[in-house]
C-alpha positions in Angstrom: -201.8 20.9 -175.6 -204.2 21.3 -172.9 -205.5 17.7 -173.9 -202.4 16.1 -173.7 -201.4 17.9 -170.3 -204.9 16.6 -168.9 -204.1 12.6 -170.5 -200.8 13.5 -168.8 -202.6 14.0 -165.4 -205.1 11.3 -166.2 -202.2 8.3 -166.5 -200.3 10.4 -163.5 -203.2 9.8 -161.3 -204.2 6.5 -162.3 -200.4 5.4 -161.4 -201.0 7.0 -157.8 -204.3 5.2 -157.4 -202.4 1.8 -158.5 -199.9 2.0 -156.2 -201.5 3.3 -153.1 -204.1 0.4 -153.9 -202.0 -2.1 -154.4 -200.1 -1.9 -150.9 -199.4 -5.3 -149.7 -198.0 -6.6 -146.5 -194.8 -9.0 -146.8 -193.9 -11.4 -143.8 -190.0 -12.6 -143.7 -189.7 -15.0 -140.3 -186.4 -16.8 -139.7 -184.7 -17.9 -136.8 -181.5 -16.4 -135.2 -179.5 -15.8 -132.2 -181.0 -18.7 -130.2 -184.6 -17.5 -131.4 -186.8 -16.4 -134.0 -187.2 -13.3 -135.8 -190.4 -11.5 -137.6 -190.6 -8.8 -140.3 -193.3 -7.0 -141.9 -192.8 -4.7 -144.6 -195.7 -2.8 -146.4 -194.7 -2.5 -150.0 -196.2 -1.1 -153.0 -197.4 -1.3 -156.5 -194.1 -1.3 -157.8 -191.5 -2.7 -154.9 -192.4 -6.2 -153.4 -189.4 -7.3 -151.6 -187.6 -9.6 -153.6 -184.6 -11.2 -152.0 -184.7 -9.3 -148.9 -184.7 -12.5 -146.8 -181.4 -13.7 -148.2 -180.0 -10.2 -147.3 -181.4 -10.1 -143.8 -180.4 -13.6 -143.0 -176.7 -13.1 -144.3 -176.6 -9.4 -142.3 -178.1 -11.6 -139.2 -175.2 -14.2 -139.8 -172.6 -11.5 -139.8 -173.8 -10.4 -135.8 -173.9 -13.6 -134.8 -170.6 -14.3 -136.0 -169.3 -11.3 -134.1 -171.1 -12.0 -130.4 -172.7 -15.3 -130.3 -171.3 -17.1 -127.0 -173.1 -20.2 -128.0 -170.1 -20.3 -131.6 -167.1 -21.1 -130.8 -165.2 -19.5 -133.5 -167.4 -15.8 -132.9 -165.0 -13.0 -132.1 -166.6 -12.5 -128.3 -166.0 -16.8 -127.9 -162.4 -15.9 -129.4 -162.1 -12.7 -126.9 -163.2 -14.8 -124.2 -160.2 -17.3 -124.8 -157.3 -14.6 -124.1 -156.0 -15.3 -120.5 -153.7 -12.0 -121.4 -154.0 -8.5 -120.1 -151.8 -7.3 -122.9 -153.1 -8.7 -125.5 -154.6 -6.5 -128.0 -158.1 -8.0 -129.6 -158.7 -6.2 -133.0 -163.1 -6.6 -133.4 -165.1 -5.8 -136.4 -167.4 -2.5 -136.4 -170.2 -4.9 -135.4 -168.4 -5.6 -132.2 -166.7 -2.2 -131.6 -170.5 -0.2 -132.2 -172.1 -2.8 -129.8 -169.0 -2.7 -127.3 -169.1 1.1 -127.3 -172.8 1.7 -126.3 -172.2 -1.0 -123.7 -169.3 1.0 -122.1 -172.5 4.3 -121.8 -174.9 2.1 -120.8 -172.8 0.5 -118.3 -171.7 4.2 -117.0 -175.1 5.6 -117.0 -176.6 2.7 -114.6 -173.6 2.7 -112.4 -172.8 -0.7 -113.3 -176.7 -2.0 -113.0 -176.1 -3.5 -116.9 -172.8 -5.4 -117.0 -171.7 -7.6 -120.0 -169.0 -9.5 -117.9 -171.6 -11.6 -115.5 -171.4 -14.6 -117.9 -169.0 -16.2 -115.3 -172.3 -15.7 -112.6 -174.9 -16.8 -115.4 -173.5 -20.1 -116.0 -172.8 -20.8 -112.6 -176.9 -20.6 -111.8 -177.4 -22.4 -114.9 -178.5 -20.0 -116.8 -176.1 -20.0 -119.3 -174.1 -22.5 -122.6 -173.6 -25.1 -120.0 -176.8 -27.4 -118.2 -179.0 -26.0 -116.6 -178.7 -26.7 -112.8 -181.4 -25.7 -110.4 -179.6 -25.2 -107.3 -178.4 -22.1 -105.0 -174.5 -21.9 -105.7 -172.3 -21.9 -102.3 -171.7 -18.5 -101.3 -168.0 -19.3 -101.8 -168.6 -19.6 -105.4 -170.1 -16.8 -105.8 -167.7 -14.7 -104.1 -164.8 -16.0 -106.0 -166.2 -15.1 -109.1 -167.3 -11.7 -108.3 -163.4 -11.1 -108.1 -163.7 -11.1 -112.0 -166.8 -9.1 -112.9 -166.7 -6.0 -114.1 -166.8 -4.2 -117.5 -164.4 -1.6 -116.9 -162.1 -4.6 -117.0 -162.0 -4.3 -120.8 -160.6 -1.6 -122.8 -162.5 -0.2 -125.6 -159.7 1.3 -128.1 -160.8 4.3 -130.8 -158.4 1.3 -132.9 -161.2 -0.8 -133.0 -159.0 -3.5 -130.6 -160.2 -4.6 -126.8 -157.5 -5.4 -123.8 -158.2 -6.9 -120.9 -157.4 -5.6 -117.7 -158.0 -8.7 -116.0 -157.2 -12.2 -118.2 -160.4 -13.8 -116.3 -163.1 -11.4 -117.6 -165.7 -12.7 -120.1 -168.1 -11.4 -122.3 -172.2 -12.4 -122.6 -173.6 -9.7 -124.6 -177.0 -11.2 -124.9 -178.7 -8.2 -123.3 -178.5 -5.9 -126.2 -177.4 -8.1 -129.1 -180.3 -8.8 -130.5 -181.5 -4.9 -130.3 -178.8 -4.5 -132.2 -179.8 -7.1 -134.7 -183.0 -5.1 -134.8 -181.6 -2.3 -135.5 -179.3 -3.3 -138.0 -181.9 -4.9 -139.9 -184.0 -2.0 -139.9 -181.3 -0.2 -141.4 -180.8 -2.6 -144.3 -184.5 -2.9 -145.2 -184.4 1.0 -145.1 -181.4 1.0 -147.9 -183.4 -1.2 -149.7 -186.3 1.7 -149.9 -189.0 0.6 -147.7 -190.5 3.1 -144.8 -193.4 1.0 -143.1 -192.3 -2.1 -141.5 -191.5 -3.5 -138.1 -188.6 -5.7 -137.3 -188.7 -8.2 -134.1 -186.1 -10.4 -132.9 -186.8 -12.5 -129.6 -189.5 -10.0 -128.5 -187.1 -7.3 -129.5 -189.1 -4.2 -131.6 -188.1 -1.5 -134.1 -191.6 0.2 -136.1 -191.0 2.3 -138.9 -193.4 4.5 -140.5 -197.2 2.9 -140.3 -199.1 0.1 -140.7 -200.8 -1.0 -144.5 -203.6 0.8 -142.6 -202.0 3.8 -142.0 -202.0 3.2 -138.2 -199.4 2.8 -136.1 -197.7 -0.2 -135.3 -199.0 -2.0 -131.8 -197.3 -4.2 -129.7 -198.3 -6.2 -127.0 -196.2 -6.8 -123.3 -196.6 -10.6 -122.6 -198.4 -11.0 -119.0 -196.0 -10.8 -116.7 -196.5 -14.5 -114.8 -195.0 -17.7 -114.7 -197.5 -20.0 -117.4 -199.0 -17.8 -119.0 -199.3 -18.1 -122.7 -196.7 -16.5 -125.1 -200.1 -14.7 -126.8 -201.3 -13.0 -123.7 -201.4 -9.4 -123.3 -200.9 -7.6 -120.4 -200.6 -4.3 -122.0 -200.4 -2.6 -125.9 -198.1 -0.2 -127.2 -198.5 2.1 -129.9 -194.7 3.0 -132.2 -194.1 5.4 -134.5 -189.8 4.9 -135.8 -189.4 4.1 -131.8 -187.6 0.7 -130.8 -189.5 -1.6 -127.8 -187.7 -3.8 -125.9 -189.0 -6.2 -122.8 -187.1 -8.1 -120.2 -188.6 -10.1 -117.4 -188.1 -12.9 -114.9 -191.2 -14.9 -115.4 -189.5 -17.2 -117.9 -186.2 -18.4 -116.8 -186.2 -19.1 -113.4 -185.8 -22.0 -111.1 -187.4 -22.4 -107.4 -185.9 -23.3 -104.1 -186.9 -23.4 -100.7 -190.4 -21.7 -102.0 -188.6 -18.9 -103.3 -188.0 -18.0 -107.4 -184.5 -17.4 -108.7 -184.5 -15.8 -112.1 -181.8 -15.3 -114.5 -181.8 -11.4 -114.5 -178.6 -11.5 -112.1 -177.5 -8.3 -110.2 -173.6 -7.6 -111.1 -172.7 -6.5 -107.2 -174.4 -9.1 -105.1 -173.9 -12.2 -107.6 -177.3 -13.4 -106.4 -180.8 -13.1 -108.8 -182.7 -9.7 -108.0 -185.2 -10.0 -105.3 -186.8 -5.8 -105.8 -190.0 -7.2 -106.8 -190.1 -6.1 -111.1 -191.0 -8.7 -113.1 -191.0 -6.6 -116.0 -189.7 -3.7 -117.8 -190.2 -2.1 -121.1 -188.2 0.5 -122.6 -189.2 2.7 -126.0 -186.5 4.5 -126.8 -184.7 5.4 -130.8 -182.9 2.4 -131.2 -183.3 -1.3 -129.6 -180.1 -1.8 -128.2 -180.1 1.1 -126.0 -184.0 0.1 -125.3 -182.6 -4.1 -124.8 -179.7 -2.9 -121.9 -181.8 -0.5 -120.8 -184.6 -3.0 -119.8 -182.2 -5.4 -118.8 -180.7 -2.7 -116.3 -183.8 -1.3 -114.7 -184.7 -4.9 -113.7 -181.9 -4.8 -111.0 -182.0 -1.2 -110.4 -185.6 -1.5 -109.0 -188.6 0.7 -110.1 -187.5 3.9 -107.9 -183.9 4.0 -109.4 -184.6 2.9 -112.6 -187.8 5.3 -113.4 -185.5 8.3 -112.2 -182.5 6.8 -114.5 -185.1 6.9 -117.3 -186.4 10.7 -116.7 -182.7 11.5 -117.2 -182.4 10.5 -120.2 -183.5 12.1 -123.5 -185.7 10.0 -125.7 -186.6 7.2 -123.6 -189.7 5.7 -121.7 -190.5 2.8 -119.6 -193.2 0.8 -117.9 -192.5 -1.3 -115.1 -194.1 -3.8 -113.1 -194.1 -4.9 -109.8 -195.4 -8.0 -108.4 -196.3 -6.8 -104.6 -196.8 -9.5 -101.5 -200.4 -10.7 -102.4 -199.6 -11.3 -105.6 -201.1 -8.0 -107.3 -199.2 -6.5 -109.9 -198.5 -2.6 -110.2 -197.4 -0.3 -113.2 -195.0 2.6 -112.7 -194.9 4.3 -115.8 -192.2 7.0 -116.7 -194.0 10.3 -117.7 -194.2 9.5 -121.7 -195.0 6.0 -121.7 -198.1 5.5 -123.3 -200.3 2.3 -123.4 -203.3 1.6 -125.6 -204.8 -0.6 -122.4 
């Protein structure tokens, strides 16, 4: 007995070894949403991660079927096309769950993050139609502050939206693809993997650890017009945390020697002038940590680090570009970098 109880230990053991030694790293890469995505999943011995792409990339379709301004037939291109205020829009839960943590974060940065500025976006050329590098006339922008808003839209429990005023639009670009994140990290979690990390247009979720048994690091791009996609300003270490990044050094234009990004600011009209030119927000999940970063890039650093140390579960690093050029890091008081 005791012979077959140590064989038994013996082929228990060996099994262990096998699959702890047999750890593998599996890259899925796609594109979606206007971009591309990244996955890596550690697997083991036993589970490889057969058919996960064809899963992720029919969950993916799904979202962008629900709130991609760019298809015409997608529920918010759809929305967009009421001219009612009566109307009632019934949404998938894809639509509702995103529309729902818009409506808090639009509350909690007193309108800072606003889904209806698509009207503003497209008329900077930042947005579906060509892009145009010129200041609109102050006309036009005033005319079409008279429909921004997001408390223009009501969110039922139904699951339907009503417009309060037939000229408000949707872009929910800010925290759409944190919410693909998100949902694919779910998915490859109900297929039985732990360490992975999910990236969508610079967008992070990190589960678990690395094949090393490290944590997952990230890089912040260098916040500056040019520089290369690869260059890293600062790293971040994640642990099940979501990363998210929004900036102005990418899309902008220039005028009269000054730089007119597309992060626009909801009550002016006009592209932020507070001097960020970049955020980045850990939080639990990546479409909180997406609006968020979008948000605190109009806010400003002072506002938006004290909207941050109100919240539970949430950090930032921002970055200013001062008068001569220098840049300077505000950090919020958990944000850690690894340099």
């Amino acid at each position: 007995m005791k012979k077959q109880t140590e064989i038994a230990v013996f082929i228990l053991f060996t099994v262990l070894l096998m699959a702890g030694c047999g750890k593998e790293e599996v890259l899925i890469s796609g594109r979606t949403m206007g971009t591309t995505y990244h996955i890596k999943i550690v697997t083991g011995y036993f589970k490889k991660g057969a058919g996960l792409k064809e899963k992720i990339d029919r969950r993916l379709g799904e979202i962008n079927r629900s709130m991609s301004t760019y298809m015409k037939e997608s529920e918010i291109s759809r929305f967009n096309a009421v001219k009612s205020t009566g109307e009632k829009f019934y949404i998938s839960d894809d639509f509702f769950q995103v529309m729902t943590i818009a409506k808090s974060l639009h509350e909690v940065t007193r309108g800072a993050w606003d889904g209806t500025v698509k009207p503003l976006i497209n008329l900077w050329g930042f947005g579906n139609s060509e892009k145009r590098e010129r200041i609109p006339e102050k006309e036009q922008i005033k005319s079409l502050l008279a429909n921004i808003g997001f408390y223009n839209i009501e969110i039922s429990e139904e699951k339907y939206l009503r417009k309060k005023n037939a000229f408000i639009s949707l872009d929910l670009a800010s925290v759409a693809k944190g919410y693909g994140v998100d949902q694919v990290a779910e998915l490859i979690e109900e297929n039985g993997f732990e360490d992975f990390l999910v990236e969508i247009g610079g967008e992070v979720f990190a589960s678990g650890l690395r094949k090393d048994g490290g944590n997952w690091r990230v890089g912040i791009n260098t916040p500056r017009p040019g520089a290369a996609y690869d260059a890293v300003y600062k790293a971040v270490s994640l642990h099940n945390r979501a990363f998210a990044t929004s900036g102005d050094y990418r899309n902008f234009f220039e005028a009269g020697g000054r730089r007119y990004s597309h992060i626009l600011d909801p009550v002016t009209g006009y592209p932020v002038t507070n001097g960020v030119v970049s955020v980045s927000v850990i939080a639990d999940n990546c479409t909180l940590a997406d609006g968020l970063a979008t948000a605190v890039m109009v806010m400003g650093h002072e506002k938006g680090l004290e909207l941050v140390s109100r919240l539970r579960d949430a950090e930032c690093l921002i970055v200013v570009q001062e008068e001569d050029g220098s840049l300077t890091d505000y950090y919020s008081e958990g944000f850690e970098t690894g340099g």
